[in-house]
N, CA, C and O atoms as a GROMACS GRO file, in nm:
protein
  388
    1UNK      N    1  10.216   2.102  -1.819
    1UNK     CA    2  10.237   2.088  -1.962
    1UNK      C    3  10.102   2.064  -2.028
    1UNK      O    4  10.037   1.961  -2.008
    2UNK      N    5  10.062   2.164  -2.107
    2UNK     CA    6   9.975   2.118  -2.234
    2UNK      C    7   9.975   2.004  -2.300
    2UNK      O    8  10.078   1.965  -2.355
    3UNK      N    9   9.860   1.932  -2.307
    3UNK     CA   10   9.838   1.821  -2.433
    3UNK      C   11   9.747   1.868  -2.536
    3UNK      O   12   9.635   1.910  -2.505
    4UNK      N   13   9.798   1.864  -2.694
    4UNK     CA   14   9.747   1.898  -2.765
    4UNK      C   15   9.750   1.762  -2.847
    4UNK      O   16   9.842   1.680  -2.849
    5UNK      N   17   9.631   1.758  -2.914
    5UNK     CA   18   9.612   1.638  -3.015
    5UNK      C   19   9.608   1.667  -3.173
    5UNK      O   20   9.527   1.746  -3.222
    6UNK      N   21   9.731   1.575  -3.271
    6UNK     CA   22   9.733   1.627  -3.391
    6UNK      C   23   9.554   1.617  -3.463
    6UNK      O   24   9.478   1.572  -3.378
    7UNK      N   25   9.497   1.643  -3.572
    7UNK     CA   26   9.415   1.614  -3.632
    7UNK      C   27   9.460   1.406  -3.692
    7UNK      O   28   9.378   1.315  -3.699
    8UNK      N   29   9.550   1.402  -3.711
    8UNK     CA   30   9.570   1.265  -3.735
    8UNK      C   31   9.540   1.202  -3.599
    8UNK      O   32   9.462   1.108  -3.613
    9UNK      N   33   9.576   1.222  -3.472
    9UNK     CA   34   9.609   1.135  -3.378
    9UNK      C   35   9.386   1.156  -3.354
    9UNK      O   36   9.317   1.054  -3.350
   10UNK      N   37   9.349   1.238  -3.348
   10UNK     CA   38   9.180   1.268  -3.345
   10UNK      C   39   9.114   1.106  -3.447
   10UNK      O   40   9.079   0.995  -3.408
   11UNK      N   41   9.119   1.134  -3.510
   11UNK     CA   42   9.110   1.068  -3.664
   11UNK      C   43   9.156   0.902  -3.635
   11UNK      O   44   9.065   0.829  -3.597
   12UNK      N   45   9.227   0.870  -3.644
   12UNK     CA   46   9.249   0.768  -3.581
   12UNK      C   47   9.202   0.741  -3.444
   12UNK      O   48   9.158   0.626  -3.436
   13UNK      N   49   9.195   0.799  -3.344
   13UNK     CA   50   9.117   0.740  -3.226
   13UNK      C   51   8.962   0.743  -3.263
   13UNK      O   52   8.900   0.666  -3.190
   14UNK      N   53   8.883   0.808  -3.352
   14UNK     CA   54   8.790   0.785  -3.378
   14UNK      C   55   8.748   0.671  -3.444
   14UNK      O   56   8.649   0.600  -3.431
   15UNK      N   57   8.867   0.666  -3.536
   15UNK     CA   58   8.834   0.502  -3.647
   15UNK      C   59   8.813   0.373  -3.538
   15UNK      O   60   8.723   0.290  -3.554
   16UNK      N   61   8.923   0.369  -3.408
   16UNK     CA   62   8.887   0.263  -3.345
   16UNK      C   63   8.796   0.276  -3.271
   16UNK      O   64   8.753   0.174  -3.218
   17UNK      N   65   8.741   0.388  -3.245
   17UNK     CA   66   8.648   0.452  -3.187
   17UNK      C   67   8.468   0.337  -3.229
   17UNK      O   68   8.378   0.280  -3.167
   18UNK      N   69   8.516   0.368  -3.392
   18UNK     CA   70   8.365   0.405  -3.439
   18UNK      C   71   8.414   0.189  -3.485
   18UNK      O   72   8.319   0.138  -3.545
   19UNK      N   73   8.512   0.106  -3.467
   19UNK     CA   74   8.514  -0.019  -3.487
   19UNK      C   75   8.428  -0.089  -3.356
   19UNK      O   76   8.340  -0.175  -3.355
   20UNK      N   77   8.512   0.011  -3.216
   20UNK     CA   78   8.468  -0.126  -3.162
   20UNK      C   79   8.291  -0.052  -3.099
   20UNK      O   80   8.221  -0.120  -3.024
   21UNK      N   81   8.263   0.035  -3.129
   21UNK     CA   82   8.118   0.070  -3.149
   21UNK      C   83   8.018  -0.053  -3.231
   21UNK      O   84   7.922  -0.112  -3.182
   22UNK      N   85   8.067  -0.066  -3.350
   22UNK     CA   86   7.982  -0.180  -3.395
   22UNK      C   87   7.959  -0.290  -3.279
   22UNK      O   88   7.850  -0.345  -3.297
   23UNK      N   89   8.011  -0.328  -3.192
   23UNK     CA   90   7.946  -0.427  -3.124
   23UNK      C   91   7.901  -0.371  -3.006
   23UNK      O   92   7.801  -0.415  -2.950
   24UNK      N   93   7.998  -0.233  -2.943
   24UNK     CA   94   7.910  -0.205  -2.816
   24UNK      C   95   7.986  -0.047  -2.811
   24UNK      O   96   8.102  -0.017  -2.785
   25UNK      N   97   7.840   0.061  -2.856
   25UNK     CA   98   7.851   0.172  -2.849
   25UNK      C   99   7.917   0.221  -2.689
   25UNK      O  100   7.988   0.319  -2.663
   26UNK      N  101   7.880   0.144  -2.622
   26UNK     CA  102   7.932   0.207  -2.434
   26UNK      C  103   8.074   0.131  -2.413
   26UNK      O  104   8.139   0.180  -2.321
   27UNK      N  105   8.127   0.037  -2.470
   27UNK     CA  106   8.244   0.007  -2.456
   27UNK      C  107   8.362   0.123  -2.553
   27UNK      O  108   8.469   0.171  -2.516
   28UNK      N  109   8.293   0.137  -2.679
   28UNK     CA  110   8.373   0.258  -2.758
   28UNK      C  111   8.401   0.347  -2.632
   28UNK      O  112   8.513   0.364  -2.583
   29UNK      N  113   8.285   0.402  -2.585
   29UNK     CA  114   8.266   0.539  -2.492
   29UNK      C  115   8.356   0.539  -2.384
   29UNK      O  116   8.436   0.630  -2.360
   30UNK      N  117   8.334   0.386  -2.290
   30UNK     CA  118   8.457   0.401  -2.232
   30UNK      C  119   8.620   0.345  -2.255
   30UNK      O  120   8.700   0.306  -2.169
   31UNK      N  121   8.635   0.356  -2.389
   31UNK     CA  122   8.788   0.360  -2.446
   31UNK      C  123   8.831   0.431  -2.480
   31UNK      O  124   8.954   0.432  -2.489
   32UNK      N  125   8.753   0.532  -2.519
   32UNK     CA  126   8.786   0.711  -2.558
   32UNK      C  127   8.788   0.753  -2.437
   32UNK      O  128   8.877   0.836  -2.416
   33UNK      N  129   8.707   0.720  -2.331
   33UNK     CA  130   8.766   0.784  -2.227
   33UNK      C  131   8.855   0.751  -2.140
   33UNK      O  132   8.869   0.823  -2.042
   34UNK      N  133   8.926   0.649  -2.155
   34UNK     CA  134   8.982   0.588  -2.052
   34UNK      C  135   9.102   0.625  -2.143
   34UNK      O  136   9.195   0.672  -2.078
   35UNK      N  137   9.131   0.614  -2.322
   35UNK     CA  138   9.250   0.684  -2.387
   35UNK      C  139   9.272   0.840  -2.362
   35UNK      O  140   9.376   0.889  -2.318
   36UNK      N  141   9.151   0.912  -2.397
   36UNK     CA  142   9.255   1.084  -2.298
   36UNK      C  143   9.261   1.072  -2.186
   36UNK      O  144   9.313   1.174  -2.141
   37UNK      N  145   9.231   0.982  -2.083
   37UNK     CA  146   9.262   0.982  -1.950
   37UNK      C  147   9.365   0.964  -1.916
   37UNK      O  148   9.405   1.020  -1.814
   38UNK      N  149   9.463   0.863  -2.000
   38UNK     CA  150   9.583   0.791  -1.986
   38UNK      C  151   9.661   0.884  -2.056
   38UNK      O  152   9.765   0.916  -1.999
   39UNK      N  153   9.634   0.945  -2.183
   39UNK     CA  154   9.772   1.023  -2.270
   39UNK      C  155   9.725   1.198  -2.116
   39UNK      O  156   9.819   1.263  -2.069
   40UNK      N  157   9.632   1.217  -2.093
   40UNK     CA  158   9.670   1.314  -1.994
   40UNK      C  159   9.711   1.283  -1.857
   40UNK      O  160   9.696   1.372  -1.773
   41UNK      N  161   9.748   1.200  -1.831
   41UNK     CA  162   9.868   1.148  -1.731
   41UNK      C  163   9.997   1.182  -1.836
   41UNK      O  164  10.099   1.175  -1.768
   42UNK      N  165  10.017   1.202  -1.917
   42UNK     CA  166  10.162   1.222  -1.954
   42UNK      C  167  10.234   1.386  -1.939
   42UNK      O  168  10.353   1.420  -1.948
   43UNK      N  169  10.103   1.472  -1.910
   43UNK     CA  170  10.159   1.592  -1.907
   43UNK      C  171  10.222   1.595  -1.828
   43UNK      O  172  10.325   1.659  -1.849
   44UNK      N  173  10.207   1.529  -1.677
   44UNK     CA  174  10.336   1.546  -1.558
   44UNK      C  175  10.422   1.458  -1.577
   44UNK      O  176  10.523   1.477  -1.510
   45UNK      N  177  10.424   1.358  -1.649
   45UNK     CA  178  10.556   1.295  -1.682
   45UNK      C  179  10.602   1.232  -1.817
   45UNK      O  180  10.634   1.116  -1.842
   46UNK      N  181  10.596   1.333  -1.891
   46UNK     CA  182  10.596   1.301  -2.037
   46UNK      C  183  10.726   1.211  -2.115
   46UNK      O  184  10.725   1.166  -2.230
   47UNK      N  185  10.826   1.201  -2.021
   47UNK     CA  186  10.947   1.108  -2.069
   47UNK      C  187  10.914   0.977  -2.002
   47UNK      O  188  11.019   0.913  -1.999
   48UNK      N  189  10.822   0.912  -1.949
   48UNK     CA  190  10.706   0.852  -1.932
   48UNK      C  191  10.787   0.677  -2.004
   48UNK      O  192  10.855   0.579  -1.973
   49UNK      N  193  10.703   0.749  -2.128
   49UNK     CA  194  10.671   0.700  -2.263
   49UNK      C  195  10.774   0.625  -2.308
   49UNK      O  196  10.870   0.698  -2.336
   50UNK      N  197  10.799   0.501  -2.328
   50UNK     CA  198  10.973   0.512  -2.430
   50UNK      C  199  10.992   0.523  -2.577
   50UNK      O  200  10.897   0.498  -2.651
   51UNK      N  201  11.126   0.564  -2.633
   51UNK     CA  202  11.140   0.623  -2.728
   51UNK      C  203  11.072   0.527  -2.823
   51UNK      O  204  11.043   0.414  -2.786
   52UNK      N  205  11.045   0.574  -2.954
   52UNK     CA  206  11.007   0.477  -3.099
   52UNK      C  207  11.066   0.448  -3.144
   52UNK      O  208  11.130   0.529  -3.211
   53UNK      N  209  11.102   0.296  -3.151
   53UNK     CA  210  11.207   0.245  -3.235
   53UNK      C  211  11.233   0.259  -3.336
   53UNK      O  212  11.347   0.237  -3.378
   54UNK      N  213  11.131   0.303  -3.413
   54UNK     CA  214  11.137   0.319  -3.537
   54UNK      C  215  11.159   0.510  -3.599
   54UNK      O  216  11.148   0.557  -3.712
   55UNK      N  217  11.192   0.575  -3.470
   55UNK     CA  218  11.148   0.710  -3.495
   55UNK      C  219  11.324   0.711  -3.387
   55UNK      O  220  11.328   0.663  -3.274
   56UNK      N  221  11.428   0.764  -3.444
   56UNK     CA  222  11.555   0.784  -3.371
   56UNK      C  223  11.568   0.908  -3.328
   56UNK      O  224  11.672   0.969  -3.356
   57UNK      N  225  11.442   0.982  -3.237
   57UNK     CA  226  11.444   1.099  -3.184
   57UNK      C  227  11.398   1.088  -3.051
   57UNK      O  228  11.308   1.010  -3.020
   58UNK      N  229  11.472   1.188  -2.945
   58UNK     CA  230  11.463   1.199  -2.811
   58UNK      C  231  11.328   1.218  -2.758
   58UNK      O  232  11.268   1.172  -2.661
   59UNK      N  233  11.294   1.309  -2.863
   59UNK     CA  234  11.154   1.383  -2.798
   59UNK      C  235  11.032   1.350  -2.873
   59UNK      O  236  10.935   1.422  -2.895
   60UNK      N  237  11.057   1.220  -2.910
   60UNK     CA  238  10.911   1.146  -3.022
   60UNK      C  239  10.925   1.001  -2.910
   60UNK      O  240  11.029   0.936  -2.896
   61UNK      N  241  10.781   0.972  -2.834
   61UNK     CA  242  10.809   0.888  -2.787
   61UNK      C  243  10.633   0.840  -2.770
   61UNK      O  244  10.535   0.906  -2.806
   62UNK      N  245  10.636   0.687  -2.695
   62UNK     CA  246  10.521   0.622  -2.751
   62UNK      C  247  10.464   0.576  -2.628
   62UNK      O  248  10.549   0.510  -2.569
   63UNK      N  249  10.332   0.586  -2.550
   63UNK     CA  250  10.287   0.511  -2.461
   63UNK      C  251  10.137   0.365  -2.478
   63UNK      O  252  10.031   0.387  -2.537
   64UNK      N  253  10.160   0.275  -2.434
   64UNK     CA  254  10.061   0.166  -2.466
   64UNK      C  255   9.948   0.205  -2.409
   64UNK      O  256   9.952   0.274  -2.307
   65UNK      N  257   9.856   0.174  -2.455
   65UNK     CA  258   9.728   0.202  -2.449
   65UNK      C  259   9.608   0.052  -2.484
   65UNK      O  260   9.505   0.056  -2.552
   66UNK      N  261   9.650  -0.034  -2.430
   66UNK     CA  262   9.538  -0.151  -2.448
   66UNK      C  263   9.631  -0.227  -2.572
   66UNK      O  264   9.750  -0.240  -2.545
   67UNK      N  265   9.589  -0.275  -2.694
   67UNK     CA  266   9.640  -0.308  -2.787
   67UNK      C  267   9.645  -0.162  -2.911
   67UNK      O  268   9.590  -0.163  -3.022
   68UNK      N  269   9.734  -0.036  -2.844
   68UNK     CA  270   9.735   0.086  -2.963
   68UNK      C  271   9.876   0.140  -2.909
   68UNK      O  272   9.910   0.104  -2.796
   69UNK      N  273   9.948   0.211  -2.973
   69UNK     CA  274  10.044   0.249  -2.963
   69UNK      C  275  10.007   0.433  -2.998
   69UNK      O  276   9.971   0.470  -3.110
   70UNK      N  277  10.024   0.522  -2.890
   70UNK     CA  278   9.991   0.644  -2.893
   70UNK      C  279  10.145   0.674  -2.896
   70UNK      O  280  10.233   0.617  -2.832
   71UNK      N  281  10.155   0.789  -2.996
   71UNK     CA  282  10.296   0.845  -3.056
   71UNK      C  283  10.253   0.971  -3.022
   71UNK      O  284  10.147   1.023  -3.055
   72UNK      N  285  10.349   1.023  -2.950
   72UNK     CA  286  10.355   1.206  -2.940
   72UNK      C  287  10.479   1.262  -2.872
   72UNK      O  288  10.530   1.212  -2.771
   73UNK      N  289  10.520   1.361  -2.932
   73UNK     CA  290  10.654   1.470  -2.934
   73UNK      C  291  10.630   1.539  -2.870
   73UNK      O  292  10.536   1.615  -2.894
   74UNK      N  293  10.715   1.549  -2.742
   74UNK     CA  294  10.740   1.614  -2.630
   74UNK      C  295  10.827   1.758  -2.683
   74UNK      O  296  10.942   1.753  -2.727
   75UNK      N  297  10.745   1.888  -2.669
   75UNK     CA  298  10.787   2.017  -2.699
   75UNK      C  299  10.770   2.087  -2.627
   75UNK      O  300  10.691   2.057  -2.538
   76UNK      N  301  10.824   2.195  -2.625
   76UNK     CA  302  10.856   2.266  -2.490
   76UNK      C  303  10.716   2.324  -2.462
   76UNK      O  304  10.634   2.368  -2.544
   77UNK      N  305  10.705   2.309  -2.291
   77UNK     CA  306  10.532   2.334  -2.265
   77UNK      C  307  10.453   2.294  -2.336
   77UNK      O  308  10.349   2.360  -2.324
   78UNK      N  309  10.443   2.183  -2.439
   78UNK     CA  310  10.328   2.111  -2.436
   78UNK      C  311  10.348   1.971  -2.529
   78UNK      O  312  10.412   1.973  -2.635
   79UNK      N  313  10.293   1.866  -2.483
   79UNK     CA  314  10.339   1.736  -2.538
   79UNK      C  315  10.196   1.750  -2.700
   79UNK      O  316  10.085   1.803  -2.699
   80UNK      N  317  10.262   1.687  -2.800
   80UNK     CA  318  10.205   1.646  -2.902
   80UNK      C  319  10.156   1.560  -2.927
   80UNK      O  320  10.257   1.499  -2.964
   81UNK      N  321  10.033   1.451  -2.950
   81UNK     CA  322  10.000   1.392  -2.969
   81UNK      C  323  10.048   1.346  -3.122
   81UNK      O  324  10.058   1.445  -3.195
   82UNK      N  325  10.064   1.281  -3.158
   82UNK     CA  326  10.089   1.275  -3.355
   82UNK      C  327  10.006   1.154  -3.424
   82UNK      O  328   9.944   1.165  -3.530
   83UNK      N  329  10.016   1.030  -3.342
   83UNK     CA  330   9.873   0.935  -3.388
   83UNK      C  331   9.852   0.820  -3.274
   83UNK      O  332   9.885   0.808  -3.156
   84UNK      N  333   9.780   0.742  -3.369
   84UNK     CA  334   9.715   0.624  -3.232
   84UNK      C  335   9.716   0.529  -3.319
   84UNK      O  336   9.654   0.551  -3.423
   85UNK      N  337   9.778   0.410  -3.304
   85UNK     CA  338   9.786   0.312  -3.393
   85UNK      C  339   9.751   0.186  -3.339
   85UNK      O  340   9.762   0.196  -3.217
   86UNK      N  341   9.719   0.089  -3.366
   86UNK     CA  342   9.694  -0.088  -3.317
   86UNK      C  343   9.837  -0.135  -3.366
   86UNK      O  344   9.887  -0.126  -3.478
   87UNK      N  345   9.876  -0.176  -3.276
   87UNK     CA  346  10.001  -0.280  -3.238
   87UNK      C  347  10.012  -0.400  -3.361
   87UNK      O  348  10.111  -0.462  -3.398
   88UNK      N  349   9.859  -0.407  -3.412
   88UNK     CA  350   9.921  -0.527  -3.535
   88UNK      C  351   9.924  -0.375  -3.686
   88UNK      O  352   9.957  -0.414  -3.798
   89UNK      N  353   9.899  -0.261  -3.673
   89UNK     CA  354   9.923  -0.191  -3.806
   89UNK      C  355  10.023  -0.137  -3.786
   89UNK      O  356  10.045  -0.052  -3.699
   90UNK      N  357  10.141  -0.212  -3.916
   90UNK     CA  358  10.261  -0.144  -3.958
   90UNK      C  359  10.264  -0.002  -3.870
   90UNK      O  360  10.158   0.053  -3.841
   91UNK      N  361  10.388   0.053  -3.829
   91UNK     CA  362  10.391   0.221  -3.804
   91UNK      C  363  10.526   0.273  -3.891
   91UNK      O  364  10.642   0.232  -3.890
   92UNK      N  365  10.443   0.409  -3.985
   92UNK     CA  366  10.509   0.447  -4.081
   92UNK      C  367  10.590   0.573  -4.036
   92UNK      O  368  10.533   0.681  -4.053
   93UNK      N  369  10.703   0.575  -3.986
   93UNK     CA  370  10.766   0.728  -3.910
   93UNK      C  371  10.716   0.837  -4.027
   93UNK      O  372  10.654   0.933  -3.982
   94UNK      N  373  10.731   0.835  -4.134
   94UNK     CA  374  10.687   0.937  -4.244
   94UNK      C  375  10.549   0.988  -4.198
   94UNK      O  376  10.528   1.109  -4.209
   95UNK      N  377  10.450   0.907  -4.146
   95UNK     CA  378  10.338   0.966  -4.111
   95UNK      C  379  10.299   1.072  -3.985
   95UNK      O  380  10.191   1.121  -3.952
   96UNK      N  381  10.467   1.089  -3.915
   96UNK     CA  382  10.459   1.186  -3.817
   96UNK      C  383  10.536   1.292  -3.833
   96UNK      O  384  10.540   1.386  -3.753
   97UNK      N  385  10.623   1.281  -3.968
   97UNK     CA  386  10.763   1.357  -3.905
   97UNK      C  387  10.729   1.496  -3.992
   97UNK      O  388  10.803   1.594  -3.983
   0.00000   0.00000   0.00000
């Protein structure tokens, strides 16, 4: 299975990207890498993930990632990425659907 990443879910991993850079550019580096390392473990088991509580669909589902909540929709041959959020920011289903 393909992993493709929305332009939102990019965008947001960069914002926390470019936060925890302010104190240590090589810790950013390895959290970006250690986050596509982990959402590409989902291509072989993409029901993985459990569903979003806040999202009442089968194939929209969410895996933890440190303190972030990665949201992506499982579609046929290839999982979706849709965003990357921190566990203390609100999650707005409107912002994926």
């Amino acid at each position: 299975m393909r992993v493709v990443w929305s332009p939102l879910a990019v965008e947001r991993a960069a914002e926390a990207a470019e936060y925890v850079a302010k104190d240590s550019p090589a810790a950013a580096r390895r959290w970006v890498e250690g986050l596509f390392a982990a959402v590409a473990t989902l291509a072989r088991l993409p029901e993985r993930g459990r569903r979003v509580p806040e999202f009442p669909r089968p194939d929209v589902r969410e895996m933890l990632f440190g303190s972030y909540r990665v949201v992506y929709r499982i579609e046929p041959g290839r999982l979706a990425v849709l965003t990357v959020r921190h566990l203390r920011r609100r999650f707005d289903p409107d912002e994926v659907a």
